[in-house]
C-alpha positions as CSV (number, residue, x, y, z in Angstrom):
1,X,-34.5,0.9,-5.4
2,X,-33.8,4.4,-5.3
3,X,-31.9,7.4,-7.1
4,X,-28.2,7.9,-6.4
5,X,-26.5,11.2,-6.1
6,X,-24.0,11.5,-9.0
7,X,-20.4,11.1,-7.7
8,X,-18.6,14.6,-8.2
9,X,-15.4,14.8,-10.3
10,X,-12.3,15.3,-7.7
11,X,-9.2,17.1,-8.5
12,X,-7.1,15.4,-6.5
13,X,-6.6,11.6,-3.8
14,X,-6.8,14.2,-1.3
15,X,-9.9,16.0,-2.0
16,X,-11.8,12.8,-2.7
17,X,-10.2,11.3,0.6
18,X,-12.0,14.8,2.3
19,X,-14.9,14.5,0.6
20,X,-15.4,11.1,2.1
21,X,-14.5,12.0,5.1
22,X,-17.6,14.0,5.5
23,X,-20.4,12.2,3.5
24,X,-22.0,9.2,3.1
25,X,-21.3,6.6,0.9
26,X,-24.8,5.2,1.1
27,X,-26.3,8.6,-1.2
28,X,-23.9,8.0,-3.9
29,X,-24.0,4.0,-4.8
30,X,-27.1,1.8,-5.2
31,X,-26.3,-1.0,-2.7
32,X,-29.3,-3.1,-4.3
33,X,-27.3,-3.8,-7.3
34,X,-24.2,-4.4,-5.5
35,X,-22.6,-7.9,-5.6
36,X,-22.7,-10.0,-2.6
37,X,-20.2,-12.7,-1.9
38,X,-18.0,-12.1,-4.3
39,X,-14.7,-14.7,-4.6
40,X,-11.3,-14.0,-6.0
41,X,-9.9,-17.5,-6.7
42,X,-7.1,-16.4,-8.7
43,X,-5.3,-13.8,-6.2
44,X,-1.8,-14.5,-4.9
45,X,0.0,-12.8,-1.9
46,X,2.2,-10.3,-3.3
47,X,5.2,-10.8,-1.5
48,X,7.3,-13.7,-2.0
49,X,9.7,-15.4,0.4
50,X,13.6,-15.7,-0.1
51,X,16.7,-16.9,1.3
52,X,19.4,-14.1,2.1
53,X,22.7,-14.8,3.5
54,X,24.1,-11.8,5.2
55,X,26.8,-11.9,7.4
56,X,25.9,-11.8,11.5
57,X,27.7,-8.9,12.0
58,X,25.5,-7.0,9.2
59,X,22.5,-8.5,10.1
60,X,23.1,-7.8,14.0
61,X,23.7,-3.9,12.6
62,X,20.4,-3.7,10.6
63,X,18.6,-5.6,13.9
64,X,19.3,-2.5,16.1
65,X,18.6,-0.1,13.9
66,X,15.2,-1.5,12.8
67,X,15.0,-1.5,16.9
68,X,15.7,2.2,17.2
69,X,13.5,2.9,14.4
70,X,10.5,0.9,16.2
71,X,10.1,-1.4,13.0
72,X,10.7,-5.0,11.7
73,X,14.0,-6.0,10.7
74,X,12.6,-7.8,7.6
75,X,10.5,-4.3,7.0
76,X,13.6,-2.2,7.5
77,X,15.6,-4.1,4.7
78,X,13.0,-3.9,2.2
79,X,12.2,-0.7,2.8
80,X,15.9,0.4,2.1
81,X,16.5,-1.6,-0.6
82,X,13.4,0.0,-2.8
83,X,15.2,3.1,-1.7
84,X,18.4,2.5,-3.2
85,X,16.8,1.1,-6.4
86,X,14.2,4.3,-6.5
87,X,17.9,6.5,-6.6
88,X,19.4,4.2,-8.8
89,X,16.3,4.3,-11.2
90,X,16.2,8.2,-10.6
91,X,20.3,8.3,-11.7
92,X,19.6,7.2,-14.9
93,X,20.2,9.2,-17.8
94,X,16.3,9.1,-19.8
């Protein structure tokens, strides 16, 4: 067993994510008294399937551009979908 360096307080995401980009881990935590093995019975996938009926001639549209765009069609719907409800939610009188 051995002394850990304390973990500094970070401003920011991004200056933790830089300050872990340049040390290591291994000063700062006391692996001995990590937990090995550990199981998460209880955790679901987070996405959930659905039916959609679109018509060809939309789903054909959304097909290319998800082509041009170098992504999956399935990605490409969700993604503009949480678009549109981020505006809506962001049109709302608070």
């Amino acid at each position: 067993m051995r002394n850990a360096k304390p973990l500094p307080q970070f401003k920011s995401e991004d200056d933790e994510r830089d300050f872990w980009a340049t040390h290591d881990s291994s000063e700062y935590f006391d692996w001995d008294k990590a937990l090995h093995n550990s199981v998460f019975p209880s955790l679901k996938p987070s996405n959930r399937t659905i039916n959609l009926r679109l018509p060809e001639y939309l789903l054909e549209l959304i097909k290319q551009e998800a082509n041009k765009r170098d992504v999956p069609y399935q990605s490409l719907i969700k993604t503009k979908l949480y678009e549109v409800f981020q505006a809506a939610q962001a049109a709302k009188p608070a």
